[in-house]
TORSE-805221 format. One record per atom (N, C-alpha, C): x, y, z; atom name; residue number from 0. Coordinates in pm, whole numbers, padded with zeros to 5 digits, always signed. Example, Ala and Ser with C-alpha at 12.3 -4.5 7.8 and 13.67 -1.06 7.14 Angstrom:
PT       c1       c2       c3   site   pos
PT   +01319   -00569   +00780      N     0
PT   +01230   -00450   +00780     CA     0
PT   +01320   -00330   +00780      C     0
PT   +01285   -00225   +00708      N     1
PT   +01367   -00106   +00714     CA     1
PT   +01290   +00003   +00787      C     1
REM end
This chain:
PT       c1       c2       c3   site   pos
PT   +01648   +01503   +03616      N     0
PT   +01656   +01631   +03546     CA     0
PT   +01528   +01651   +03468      C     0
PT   +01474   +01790   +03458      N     1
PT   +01368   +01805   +03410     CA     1
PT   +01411   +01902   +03286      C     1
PT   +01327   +01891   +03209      N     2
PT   +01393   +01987   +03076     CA     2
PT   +01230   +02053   +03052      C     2
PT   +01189   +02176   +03052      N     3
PT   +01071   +02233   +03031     CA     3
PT   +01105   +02300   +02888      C     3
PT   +01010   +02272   +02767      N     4
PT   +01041   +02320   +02664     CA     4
PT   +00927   +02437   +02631      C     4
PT   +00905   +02446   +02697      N     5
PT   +00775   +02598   +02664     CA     5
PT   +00684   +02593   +02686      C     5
PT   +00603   +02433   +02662      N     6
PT   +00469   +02391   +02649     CA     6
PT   +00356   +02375   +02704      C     6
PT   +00275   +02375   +02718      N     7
PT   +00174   +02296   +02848     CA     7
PT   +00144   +02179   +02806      C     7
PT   +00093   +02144   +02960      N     8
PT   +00066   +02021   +02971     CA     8
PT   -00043   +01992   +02916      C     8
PT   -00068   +01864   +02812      N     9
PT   -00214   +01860   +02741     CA     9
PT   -00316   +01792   +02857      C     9
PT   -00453   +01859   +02779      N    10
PT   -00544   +01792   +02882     CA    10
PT   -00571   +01681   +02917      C    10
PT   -00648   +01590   +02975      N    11
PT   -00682   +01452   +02967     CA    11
PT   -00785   +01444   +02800      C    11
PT   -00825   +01519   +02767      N    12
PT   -00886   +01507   +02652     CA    12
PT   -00852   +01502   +02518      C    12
PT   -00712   +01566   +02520      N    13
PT   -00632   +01578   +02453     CA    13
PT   -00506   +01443   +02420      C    13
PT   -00490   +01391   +02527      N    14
PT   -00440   +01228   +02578     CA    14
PT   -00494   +01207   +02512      C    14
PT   -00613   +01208   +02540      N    15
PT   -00701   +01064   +02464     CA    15
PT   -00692   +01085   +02310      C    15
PT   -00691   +01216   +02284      N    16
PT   -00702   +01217   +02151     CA    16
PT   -00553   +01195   +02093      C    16
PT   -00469   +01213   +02168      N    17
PT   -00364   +01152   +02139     CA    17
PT   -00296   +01032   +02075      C    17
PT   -00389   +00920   +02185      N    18
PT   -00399   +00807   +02209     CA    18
PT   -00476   +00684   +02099      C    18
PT   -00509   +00826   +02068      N    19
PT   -00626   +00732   +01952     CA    19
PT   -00551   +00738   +01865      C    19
PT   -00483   +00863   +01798      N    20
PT   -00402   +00871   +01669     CA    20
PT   -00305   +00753   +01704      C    20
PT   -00233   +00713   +01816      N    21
PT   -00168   +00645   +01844     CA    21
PT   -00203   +00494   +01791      C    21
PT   -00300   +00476   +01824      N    22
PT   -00361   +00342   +01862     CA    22
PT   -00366   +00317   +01741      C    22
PT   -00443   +00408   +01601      N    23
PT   -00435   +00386   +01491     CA    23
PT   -00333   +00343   +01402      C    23
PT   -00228   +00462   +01454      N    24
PT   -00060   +00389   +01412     CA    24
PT   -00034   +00308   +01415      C    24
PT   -00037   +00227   +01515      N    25
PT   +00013   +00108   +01565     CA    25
PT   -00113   +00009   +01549      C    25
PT   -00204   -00013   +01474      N    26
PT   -00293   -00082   +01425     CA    26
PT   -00243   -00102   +01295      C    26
PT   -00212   +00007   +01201      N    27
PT   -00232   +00033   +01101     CA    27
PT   -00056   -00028   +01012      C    27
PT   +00036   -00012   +01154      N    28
PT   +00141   -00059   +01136     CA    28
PT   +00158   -00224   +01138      C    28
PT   +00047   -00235   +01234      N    29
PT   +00064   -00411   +01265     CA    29
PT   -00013   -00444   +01092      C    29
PT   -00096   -00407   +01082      N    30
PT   -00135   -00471   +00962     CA    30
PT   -00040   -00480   +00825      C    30
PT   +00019   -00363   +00780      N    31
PT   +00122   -00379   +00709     CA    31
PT   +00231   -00498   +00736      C    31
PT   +00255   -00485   +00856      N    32
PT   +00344   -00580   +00893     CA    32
PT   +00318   -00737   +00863      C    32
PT   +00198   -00750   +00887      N    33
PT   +00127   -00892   +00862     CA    33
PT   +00095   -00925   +00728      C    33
PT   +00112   -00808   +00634      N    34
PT   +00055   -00844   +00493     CA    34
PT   +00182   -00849   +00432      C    34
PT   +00279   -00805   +00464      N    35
PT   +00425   -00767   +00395     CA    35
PT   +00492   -00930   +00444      C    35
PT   +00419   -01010   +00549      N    36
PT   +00495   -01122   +00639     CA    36
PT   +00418   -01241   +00519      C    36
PT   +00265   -01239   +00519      N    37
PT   +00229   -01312   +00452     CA    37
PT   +00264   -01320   +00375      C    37
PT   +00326   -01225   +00253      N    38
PT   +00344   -01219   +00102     CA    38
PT   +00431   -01350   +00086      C    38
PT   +00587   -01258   +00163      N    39
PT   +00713   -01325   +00189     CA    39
PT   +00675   -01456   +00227      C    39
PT   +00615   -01532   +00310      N    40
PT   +00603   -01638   +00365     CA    40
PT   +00524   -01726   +00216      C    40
PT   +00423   -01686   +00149      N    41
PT   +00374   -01709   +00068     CA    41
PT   +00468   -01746   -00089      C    41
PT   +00575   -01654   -00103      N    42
PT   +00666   -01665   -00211     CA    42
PT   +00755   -01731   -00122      C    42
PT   +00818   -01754   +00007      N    43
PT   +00920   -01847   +00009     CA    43
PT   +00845   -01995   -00018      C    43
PT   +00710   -02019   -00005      N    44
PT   +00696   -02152   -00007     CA    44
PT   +00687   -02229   -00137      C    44
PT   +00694   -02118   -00203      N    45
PT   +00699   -02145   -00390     CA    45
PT   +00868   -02150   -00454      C    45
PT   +00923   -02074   -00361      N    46
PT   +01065   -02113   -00344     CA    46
PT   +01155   -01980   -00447      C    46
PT   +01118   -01911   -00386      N    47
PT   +01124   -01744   -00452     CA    47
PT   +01165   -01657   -00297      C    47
PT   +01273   -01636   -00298      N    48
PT   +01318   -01580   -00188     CA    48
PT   +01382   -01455   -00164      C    48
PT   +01342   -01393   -00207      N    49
PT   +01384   -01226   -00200     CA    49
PT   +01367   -01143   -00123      C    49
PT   +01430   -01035   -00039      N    50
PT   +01392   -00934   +00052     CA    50
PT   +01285   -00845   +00002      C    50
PT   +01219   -00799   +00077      N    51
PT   +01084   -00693   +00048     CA    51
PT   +01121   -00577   -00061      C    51
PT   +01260   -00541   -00003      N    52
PT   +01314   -00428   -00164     CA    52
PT   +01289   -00511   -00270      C    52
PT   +01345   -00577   -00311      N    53
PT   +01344   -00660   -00415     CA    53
PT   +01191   -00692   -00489      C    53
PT   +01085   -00730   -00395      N    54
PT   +00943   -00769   -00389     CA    54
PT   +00876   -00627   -00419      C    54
PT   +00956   -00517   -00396      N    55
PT   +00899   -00364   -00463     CA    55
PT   +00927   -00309   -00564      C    55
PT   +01000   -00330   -00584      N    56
PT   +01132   -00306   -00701     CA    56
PT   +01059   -00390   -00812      C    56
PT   +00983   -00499   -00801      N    57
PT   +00949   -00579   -00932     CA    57
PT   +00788   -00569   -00916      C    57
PT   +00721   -00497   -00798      N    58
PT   +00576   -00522   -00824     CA    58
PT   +00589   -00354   -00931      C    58
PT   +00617   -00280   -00854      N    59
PT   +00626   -00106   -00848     CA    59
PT   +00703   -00115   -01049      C    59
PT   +00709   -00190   -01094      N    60
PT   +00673   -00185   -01255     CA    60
PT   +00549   -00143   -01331      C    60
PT   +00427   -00225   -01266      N    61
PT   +00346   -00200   -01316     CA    61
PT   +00302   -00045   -01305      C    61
PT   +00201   +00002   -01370      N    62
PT   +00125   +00146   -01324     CA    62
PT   -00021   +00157   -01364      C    62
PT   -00041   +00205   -01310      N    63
PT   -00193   +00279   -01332     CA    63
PT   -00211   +00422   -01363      C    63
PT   -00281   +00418   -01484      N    64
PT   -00302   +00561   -01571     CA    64
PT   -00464   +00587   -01583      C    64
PT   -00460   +00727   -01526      N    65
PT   -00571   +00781   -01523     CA    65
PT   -00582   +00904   -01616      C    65
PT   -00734   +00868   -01682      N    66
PT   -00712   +01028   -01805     CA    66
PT   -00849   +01042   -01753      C    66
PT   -00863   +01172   -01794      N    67
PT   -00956   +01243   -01734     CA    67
PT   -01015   +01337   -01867      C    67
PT   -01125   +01365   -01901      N    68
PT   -01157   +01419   -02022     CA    68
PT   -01315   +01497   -02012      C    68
PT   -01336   +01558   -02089      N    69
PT   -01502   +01577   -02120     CA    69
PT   -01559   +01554   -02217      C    69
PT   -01725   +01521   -02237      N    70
PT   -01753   +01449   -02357     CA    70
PT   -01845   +01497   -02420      C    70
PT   -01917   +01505   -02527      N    71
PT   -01996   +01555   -02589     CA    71
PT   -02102   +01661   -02517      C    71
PT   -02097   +01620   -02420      N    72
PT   -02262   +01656   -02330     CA    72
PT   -02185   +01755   -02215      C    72
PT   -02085   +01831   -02203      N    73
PT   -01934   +01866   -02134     CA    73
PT   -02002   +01774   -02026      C    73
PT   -02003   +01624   -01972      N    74
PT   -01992   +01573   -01898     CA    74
PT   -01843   +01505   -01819      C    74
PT   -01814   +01511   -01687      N    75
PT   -01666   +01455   -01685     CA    75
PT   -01666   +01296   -01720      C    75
PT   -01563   +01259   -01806      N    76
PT   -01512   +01121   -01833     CA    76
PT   -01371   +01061   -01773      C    76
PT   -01369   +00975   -01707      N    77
PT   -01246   +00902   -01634     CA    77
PT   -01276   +00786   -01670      C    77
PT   -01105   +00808   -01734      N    78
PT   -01101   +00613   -01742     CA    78
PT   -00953   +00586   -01727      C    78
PT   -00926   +00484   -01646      N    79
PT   -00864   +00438   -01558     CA    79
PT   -00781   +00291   -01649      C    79
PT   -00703   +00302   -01637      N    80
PT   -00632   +00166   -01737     CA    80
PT   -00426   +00123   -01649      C    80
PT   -00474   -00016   -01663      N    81
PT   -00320   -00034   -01616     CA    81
PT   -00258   -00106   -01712      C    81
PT   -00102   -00039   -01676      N    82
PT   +00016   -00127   -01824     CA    82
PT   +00008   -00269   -01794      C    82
PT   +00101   -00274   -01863      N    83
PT   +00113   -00465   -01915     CA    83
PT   +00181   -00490   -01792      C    83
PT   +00210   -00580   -01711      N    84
PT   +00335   -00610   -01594     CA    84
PT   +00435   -00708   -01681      C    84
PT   +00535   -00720   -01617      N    85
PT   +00665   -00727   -01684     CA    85
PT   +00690   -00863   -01620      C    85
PT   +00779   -00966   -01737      N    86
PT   +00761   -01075   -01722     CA    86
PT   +00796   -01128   -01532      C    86
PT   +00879   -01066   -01437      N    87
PT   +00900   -01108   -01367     CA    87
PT   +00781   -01114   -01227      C    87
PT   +00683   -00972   -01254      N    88
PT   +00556   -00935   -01195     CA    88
PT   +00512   -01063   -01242      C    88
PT   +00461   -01065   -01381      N    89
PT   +00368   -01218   -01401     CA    89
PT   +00389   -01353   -01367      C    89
PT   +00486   -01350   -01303      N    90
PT   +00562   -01534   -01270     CA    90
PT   +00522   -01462   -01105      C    90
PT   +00542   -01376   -01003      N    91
PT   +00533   -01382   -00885     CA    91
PT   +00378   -01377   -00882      C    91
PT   +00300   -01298   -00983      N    92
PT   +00122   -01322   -01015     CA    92
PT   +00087   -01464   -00984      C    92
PT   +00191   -01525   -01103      N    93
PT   +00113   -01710   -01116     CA    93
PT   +00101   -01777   -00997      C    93
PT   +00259   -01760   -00939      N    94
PT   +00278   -01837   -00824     CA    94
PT   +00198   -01799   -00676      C    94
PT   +00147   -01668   -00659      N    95
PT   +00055   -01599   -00586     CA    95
PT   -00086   -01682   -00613      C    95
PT   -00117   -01683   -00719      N    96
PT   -00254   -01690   -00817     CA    96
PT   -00308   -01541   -00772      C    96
PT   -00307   -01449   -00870      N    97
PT   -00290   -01324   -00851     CA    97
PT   -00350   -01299   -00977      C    97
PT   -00430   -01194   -00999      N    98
PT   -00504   -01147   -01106     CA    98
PT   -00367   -01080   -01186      C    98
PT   -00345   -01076   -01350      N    99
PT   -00221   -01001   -01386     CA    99
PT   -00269   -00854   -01366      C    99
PT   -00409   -00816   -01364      N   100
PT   -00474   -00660   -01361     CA   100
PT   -00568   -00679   -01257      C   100
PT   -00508   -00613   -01198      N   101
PT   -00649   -00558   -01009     CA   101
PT   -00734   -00532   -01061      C   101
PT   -00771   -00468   -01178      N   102
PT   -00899   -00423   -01197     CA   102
PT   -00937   -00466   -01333      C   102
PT   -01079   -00496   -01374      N   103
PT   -01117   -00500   -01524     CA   103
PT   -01178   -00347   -01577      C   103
PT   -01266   -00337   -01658      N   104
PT   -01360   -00257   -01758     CA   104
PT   -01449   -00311   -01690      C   104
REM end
């Protein structure tokens, strides 16, 4: 059975460009996949065993705050600062060896 929904058929050029968005997906998916595998594999060997909700649920505490301002000279000023992480973030930090802040000043 054939079902024609309105469309035409895309070109071969269009495939390809298809194919690429594709290819990216599924690149872009494998890598998540491998970093979300490492984590887990990394905290079970410290003996911390939680599902990935759980592993979001306690990173996704922390935040990052951005202010944005102008300064004497009306030049733009950004500065960028993250909260404190919460005692259970800082014990999966240690056992990682994990900076408690991604970023300094």
């Amino acid at each position: 059975m054939h079902l024609n929904c309105g469309l035409a058929r895309p070109s071969s050029e269009e495939w390809a460009g298809l194919c690429v968005g594709a290819m990216a997906h599924l690149h872009l998916g494998l890598l998540a996949y491998w970093v979300v595998n490492t984590i887990r594999y990394q905290l079970k060997s410290k003996g911390i065993h939680h599902n990935w909700t759980e592993i979001k649920r306690t990173t996704s505490t922390q935040k990052l705050v951005t202010t944005m301002a102008v300064d004497q000279k009306d030049e733009p000023l950004e500065i960028t600062k993250c909260s404190e992480p919460g005692l259970d973030l800082k014990q999966l930090h240690d056992l990682l060896k994990y900076k408690n802040y991604p970023f300094s000043k």
